[in-house]
Each structure stands twice: as structure tokens, then as C-alpha cells.
TIMARTI-137512 format. One record per residue (C-alpha): residue in three letters; x, y, z. Coordinates in steps of 0.5 Angstrom, whole numbers, padded with zeros to 4 digits, always signed. Layout:
<rs>
ALAXYZ...
</rs>
This chain:
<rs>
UNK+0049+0311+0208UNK+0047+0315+0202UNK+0042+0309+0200UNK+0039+0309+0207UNK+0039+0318+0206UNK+0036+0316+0199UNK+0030+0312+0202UNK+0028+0318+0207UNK+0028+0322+0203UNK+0023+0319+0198UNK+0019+0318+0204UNK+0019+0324+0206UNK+0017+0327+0199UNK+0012+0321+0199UNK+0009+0325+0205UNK+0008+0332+0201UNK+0006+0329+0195UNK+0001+0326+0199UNK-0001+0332+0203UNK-0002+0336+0197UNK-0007+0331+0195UNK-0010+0331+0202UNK-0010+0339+0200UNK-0014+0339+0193UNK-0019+0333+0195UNK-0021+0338+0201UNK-0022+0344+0196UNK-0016+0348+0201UNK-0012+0349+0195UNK-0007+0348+0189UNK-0004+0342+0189UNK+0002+0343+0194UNK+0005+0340+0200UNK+0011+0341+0204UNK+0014+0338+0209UNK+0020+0340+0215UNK+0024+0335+0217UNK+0030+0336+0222UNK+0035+0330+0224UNK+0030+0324+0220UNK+0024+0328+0225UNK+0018+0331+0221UNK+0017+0339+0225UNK+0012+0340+0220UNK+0008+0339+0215UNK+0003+0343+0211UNK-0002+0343+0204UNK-0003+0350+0200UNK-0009+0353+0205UNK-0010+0359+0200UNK-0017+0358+0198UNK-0019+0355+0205UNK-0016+0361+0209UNK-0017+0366+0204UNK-0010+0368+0205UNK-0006+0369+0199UNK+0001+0367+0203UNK-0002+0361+0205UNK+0003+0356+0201UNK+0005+0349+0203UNK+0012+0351+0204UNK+0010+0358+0207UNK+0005+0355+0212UNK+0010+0349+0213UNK+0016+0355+0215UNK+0011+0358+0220UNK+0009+0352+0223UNK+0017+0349+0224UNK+0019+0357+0226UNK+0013+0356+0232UNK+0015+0348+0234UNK+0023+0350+0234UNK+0022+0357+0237UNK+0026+0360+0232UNK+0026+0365+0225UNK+0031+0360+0222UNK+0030+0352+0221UNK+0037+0350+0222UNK+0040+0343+0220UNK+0032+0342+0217UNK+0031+0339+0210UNK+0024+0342+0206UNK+0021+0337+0202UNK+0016+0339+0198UNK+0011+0337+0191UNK+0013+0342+0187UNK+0019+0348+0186UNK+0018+0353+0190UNK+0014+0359+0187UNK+0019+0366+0188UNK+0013+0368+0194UNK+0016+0362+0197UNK+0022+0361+0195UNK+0024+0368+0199UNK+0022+0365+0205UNK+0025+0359+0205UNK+0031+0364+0203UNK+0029+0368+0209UNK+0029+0361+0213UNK+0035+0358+0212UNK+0035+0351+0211UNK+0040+0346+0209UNK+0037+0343+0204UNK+0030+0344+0199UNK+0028+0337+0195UNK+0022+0339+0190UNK+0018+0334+0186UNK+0014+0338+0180UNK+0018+0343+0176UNK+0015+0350+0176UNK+0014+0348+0168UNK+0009+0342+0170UNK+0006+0348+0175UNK+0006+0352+0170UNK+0002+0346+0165UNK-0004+0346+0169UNK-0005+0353+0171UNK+0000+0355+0176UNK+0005+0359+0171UNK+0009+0364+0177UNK+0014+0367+0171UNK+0010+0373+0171UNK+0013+0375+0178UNK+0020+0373+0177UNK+0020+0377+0170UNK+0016+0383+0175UNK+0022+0383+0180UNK+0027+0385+0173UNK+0023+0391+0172UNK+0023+0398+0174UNK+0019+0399+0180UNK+0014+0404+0176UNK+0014+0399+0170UNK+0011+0393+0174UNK+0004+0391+0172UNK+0002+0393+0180UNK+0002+0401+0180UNK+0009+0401+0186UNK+0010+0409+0188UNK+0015+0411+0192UNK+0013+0417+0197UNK+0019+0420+0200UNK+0018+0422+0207UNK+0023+0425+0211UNK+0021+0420+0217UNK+0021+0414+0214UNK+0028+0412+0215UNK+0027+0414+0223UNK+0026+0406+0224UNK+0032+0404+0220UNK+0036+0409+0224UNK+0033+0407+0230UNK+0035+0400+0227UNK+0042+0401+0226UNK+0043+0404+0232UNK+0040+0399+0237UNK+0045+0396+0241UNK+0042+0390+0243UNK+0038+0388+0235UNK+0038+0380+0234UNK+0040+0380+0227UNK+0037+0375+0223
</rs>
């Protein structure tokens, strides 16, 4: 049984490594494919779409999420399994968090990203900063009415929590 695993998921990666190559030689994007797999079943698939949409969230993973989300009618992909070209950058790995799959397979490290241009470490050593020493001026403006919706939030009796 593993060894029939092991083969689909060499497929599966074989298809978003294939995608990020589809993206790169119609200038869409950064060399980066995902795809979205549910019971052996592709969902979705996507290639980094950034330069292609102007859309700076427009990553394999993130395009590949919203597309699966729409297909299942749903904000998390249960028992789904993402395949994609490269270790998710921390843009996309909050979403994939956000999403809830049951398993992430990457091929590239984020290092070999970083080699040919790709290097999100600044983000990830950003977020350990205080808001007002980030590289992004981040002002926090206090506004007594600004906490109305997370109390209207808290107080909804029929929220969907997710």
C-alpha cells in the first residue's frame, strides 16, 4: 500500500512541478506550481499567476486553495493533500494553515528559492519584530469603535466558526 502512495504522490508533485514550468514559459509568474488533491482526485491546480494577474497573492498555492475552497463549497480542505514545487512562502503558508489540509509534500526548499532570487526570509524575520520596527511603517490608531465588530462577533449566536 505505501509503495502505491509513494507513486501518487510522485505524480501528483510531477503535475506541480509541470505547472510551475507551464507558468514560467507563459511569463505568469515565479517558477511555482500546486496542486490539490482530495481522495487520489485532483480539485485543483494552479502556477503562480503574480505577474500574469498583477495580483501579489496570486501564488501557486493560494490560487490552488481558492480554486479547491470553490470546487468543495468549502473554507477548509478536509482530508485533501497539497502537492507543490517549492516550501511555501509564509504568505502561503498561513493560508495552507488557514485551509487545513491533511498533508503538504513540497519539492524545492525555500533555500533553493532563495538561490535564484525567491529569498522570503525577510518576512519571516519581520514578523519577529515589533509592529513599529518593521521595514513597513505598521501604526496602530486606536478607535473606540474598532472593537464594535469583534463584539458583535462574539456576541452572534449563529457565527460559523472556522
Amino acid at each position: 500500500m505505501a509503495e502505491k502512495e509513494d507513486s501518487q504522490d510522485k505524480k501528483f508533485m510531477a503535475r506541480a512541478i509541470a505547472l510551475a514550468q507551464i507558468g514560467v514559459n507563459a511569463n505568469a509568474g515565479g517558477p511555482f506550481g500546486a496542486v490539490i488533491v482530495k481522495n487520489g482526485v485532483v480539485i485543483a491546480e494552479a502556477h503562480n499567476e503574480v505577474l500574469q494577474t498583477n495580483d501579489p497573492t496570486a501564488h501557486a498555492e493560494v490560487t490552488a486553495i481558492r480554486r479547491a475552497c470553490q470546487t468543495l463549497k468549502s473554507f477548509q480542505l478536509d482530508d485533501c493533500i497539497l502537492y507543490t514545487s517549492c516550501e511555501p512562502c509564509p504568505m502561503c503558508l498561513g493560508a495552507i494553515y488557514w485551509a487545513r489540509p491533511k498533508k503538504v509534500f513540497f519539492a524545492c526548499s525555500k533555500k533553493d528559492a532563495a538561490a535564484v532570487g525567491f529569498d522570503d526570509d525577510f518576512i519571516y524575520q519581520e514578523l519577529d519584530l515589533e509592529t513599529a520596527d518593521r521595514s513597513i511603517p505598521m501604526v496602530h490608531i486606536h478607535d473606540e469603535d474598532a472593537m464594535k465588530p469583534f463584539k458583535l462577533w462574539d456576541e452572534k449566536e449563529d457565527k460559523k466558526v472556522y
